[in-house]
C-alpha positions in Angstrom: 47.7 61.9 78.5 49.5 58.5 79.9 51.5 58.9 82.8 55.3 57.5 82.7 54.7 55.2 85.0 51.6 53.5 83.7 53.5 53.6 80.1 56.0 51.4 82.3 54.2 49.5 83.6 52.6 48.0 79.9 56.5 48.0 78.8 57.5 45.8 81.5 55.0 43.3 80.0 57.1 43.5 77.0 60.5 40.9 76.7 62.6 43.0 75.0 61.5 46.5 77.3 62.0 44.2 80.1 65.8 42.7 78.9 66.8 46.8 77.7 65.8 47.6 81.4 67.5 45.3 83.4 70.4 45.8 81.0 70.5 49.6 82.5 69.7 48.8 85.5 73.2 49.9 87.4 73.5 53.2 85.3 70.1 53.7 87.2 71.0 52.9 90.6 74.0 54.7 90.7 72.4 58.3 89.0 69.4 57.6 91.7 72.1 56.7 94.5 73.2 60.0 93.1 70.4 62.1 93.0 69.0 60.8 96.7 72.4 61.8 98.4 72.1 65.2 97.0 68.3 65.8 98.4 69.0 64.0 101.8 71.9 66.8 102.2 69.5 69.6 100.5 72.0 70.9 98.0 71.2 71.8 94.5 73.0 70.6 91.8 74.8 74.1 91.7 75.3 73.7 95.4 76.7 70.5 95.1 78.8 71.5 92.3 80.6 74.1 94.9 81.7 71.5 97.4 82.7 69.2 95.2 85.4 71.5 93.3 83.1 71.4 89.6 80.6 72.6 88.1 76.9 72.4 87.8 76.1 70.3 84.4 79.2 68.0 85.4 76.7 67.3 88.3 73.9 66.9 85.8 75.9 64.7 83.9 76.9 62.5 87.1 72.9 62.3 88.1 72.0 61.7 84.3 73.9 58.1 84.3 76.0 59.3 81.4 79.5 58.1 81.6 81.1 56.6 84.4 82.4 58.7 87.5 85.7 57.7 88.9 86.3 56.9 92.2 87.6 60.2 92.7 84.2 61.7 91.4 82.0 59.9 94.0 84.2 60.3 97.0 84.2 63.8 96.7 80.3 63.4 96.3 80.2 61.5 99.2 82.1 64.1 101.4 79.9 66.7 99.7 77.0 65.3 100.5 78.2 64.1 104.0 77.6 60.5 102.9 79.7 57.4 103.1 80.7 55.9 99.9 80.1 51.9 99.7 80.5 49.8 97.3 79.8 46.2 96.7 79.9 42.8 94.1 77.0 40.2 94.1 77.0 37.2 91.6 75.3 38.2 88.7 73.0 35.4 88.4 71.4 36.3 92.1 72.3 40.4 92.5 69.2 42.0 90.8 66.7 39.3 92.6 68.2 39.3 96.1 68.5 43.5 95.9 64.6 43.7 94.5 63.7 41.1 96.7 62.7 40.7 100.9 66.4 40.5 101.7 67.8 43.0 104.3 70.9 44.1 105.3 72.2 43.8 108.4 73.5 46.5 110.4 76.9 45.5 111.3 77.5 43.9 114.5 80.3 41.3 113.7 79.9 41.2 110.0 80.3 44.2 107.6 78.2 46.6 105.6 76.2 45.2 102.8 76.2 41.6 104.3 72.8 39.9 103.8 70.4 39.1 106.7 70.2 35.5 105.1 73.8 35.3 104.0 76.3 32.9 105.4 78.6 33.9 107.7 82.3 35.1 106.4 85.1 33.3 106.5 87.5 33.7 109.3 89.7 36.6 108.2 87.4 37.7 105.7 85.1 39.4 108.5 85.6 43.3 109.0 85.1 44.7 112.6 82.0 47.1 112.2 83.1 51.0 112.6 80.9 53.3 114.4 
């Protein structure tokens, strides 16, 4: 029996696997951005649903990448999870190549969160002071 990820792998070789794929690719990262807060705070889904005030398949649901959580939904996450909720915009010509690629961020000295090892500096004003 083929493996998932080998099956994958061929469809990635495919043009139309490949465009249906990147087309999905942020319901993805936010059910895995999910799913990884939950094991790095060793909850269960059930567990999780507790602290956040819900219940277990809404959690199932959220991790899924059906639907779209409001902000509401993934701050209480967050605090569930003891987690700090970030969000960020990237030009959509460059985001999925610079996030799959060597970039790194930086940890925030004099720039802010999600700034780009090899990004240009911010604008005066537009800099945040890094929070420790």
């Amino acid at each position: 029996m083929a493996r998932i990820s080998d099956l994958h792998k061929k469809w990635m070789k495919e043009p139309k696997y490949r465009k249906a794929y990147a087309a999905l690719e942020e319901e993805f990262a936010l059910a895995s951005a999910a799913i990884d807060a939950r094991n790095r705070a060793g909850l269960t889904q059930g567990a999780l649903a507790r602290k956040m005030g819900t219940t277990q398949p809404a959690v199932a649901r959220l991790e899924s990448g059906r639907g779209y959580p409001s902000m509401r939904t993934l701050d209480r996450l967050a605090k569930a999870t003891g987690s700090r909720l970030t969000i960020g915009f990237a030009p959509i010509a460059h985001a999925s190549a610079r996030l799959l690629s060597e970039q790194r961020l930086v940890q925030p000295s004099r720039g802010y969160w999600g700034q780009y090892a090899k990004d240009p500096p911010l604008p005066p004003g537009m800099q945040h002071e890094a929070t420790s």
